[in-house]
C-alpha positions as CSV (number, residue, x, y, z in Angstrom):
1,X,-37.5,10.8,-36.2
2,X,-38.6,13.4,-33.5
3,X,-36.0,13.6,-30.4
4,X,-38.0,12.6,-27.1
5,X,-42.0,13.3,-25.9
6,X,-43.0,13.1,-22.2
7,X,-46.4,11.2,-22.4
8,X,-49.3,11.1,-21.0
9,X,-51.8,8.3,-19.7
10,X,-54.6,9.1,-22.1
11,X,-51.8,8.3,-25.0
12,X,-50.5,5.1,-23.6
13,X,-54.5,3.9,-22.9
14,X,-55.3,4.6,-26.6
15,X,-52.3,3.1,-28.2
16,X,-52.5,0.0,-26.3
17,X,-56.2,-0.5,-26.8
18,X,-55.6,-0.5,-30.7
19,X,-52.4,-2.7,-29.9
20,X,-50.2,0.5,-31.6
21,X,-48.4,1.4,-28.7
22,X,-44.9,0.3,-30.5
23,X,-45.7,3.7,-32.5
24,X,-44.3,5.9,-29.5
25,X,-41.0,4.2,-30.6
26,X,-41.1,4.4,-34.4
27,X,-42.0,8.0,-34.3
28,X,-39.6,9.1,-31.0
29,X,-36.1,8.7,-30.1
30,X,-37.2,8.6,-26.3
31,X,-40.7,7.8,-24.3
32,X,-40.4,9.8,-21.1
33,X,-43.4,9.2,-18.4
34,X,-43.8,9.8,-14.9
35,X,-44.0,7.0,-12.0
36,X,-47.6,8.9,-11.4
37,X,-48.6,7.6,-15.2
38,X,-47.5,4.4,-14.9
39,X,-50.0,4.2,-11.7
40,X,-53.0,5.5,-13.4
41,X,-52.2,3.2,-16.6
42,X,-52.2,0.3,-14.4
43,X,-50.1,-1.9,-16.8
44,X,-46.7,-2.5,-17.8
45,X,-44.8,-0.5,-19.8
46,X,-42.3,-1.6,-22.2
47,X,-39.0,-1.4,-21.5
48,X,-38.0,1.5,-24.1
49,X,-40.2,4.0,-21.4
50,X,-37.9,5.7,-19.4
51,X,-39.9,6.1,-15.9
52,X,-38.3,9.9,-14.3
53,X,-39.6,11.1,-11.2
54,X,-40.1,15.3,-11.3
55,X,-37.7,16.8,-9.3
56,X,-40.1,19.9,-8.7
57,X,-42.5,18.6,-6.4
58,X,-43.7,22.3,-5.2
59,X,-44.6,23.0,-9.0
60,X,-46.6,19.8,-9.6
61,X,-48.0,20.1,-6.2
62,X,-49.4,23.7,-7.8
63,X,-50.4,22.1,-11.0
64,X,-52.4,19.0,-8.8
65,X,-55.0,21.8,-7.5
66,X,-56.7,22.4,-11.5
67,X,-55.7,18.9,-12.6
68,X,-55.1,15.2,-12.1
69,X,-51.6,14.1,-10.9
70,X,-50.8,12.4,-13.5
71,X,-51.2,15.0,-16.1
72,X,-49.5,17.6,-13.4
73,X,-46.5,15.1,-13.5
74,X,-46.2,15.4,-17.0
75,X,-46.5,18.8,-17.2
76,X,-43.9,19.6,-14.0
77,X,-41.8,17.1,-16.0
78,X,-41.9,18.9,-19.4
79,X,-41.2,22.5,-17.6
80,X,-37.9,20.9,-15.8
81,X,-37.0,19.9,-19.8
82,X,-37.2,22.8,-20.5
83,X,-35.6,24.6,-18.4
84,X,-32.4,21.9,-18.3
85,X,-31.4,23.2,-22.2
């Protein structure tokens, strides 16, 4: 089992439309998303998805100007990982 992913709302959209979302939790130890993807998926999440605003908002703010927020969330999330270990 893979440690922890940060998704997407493209990933929660297609798993829940082929009612596979439980999936993200098989395969990870820890679903990560972003208050920003929860808006745009428009539904409830299951309670395993930890919801963690980015701390960076200068660096998503950047990222927002080539593409959507919720994808520059994930992304400004990810980089903070990253640099956190």
């Amino acid at each position: 089992m893979l440690k922890s992913i940060i998704c997407d709302t493209s990933c929660f959209i297609v798993l829940s439309k082929i009612g596979e979302l439980e999936l993200l939790q098989k395969i990870y130890n820890q679903i990560i998303t972003t208050p920003e993807i929860l808006e745009e998926f428009g539904k409830r999440l299951p309670e395993w998805v930890m919801i963690k605003e980015v701390t960076d908002n200068y660096r998503q703010q950047i990222l927002e100007m080539q593409i959507d927020k919720g994808e520059s969330s994930a992304i400004a999330l990810a980089l903070e990982f990253r640099t956190a270990f």
